[in-house]
N, C-alpha and C positions, 0 to 999 in steps of 0.2 A: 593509489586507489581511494576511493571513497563508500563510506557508508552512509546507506541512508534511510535512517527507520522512522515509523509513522507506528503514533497509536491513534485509534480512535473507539468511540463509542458509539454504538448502534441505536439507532432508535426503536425505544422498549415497546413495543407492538406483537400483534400475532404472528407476525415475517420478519421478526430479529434471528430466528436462528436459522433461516431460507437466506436471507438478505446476507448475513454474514460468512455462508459456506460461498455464495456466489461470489462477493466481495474477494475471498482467497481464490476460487476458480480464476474470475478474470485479471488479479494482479499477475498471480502465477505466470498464468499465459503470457506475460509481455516477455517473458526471456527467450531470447529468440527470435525476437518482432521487433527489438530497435537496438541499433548500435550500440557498446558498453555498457549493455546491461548484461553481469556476468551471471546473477543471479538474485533471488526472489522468493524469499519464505514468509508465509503466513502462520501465525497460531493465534488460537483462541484462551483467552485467560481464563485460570479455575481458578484467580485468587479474587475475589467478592471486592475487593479496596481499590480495584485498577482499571484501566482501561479494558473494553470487551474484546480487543483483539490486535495485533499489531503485525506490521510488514517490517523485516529486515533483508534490505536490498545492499548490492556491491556492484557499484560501477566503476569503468575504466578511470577517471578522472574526475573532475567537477563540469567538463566541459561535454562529458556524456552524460552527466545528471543533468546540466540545463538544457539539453537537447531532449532528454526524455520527458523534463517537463511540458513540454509543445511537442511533441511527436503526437498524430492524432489518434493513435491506438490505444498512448494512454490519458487524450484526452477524453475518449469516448468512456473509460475507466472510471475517469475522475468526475465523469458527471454522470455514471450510477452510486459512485461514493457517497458523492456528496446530496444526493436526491434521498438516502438511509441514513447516513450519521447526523449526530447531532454537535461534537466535537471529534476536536481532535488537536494532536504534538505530537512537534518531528526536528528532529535532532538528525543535522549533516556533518561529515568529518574525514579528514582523509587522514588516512593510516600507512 
């Protein structure tokens, strides 16, 4: 199996805390929507020094993580992402 978590940070605007409850809405959602993804958690950081918020994901293999990268459900994802963040790091591994 593999992990695969992402943090990023939101851009500090009037709709960073709309932008970010959505950003967990639509990652959420992909479980269930594309093969080997087993699961999908979002939280938002209350510690001031970190990233504003991070995805930790569990896929079947490495070969359902590169499939989920081009699956277009969560391409459609990744370009609300990345139209809000400003950064971001992600760290993959299988266990």
């Amino acid at each position: 199996m593999v992990k695969h978590i992402v943090f990023w940070n939101v851009r500090n605007d009037d709709d960073k805390e709309s932008n970010m409850k959505e950003m967990k809405k639509r990652l959420t959602s992909l479980v269930g929507k594309i093969d080997g993804l087993y699961s999908a958690e979002v939280g938002f950081n209350f510690n001031p020094n970190g990233y504003d918020l991070a995805l930790y994901s569990v896929f079947k293999d490495k070969e359902a993580l590169d499939g989920y990268q081009v699956h277009p459900e969560h391409l459609k994802v990744k370009e609300f992402v990345h139209s809000v963040i400003t950064d971001r790091c992600v760290v993959d591994f299988e266990f």
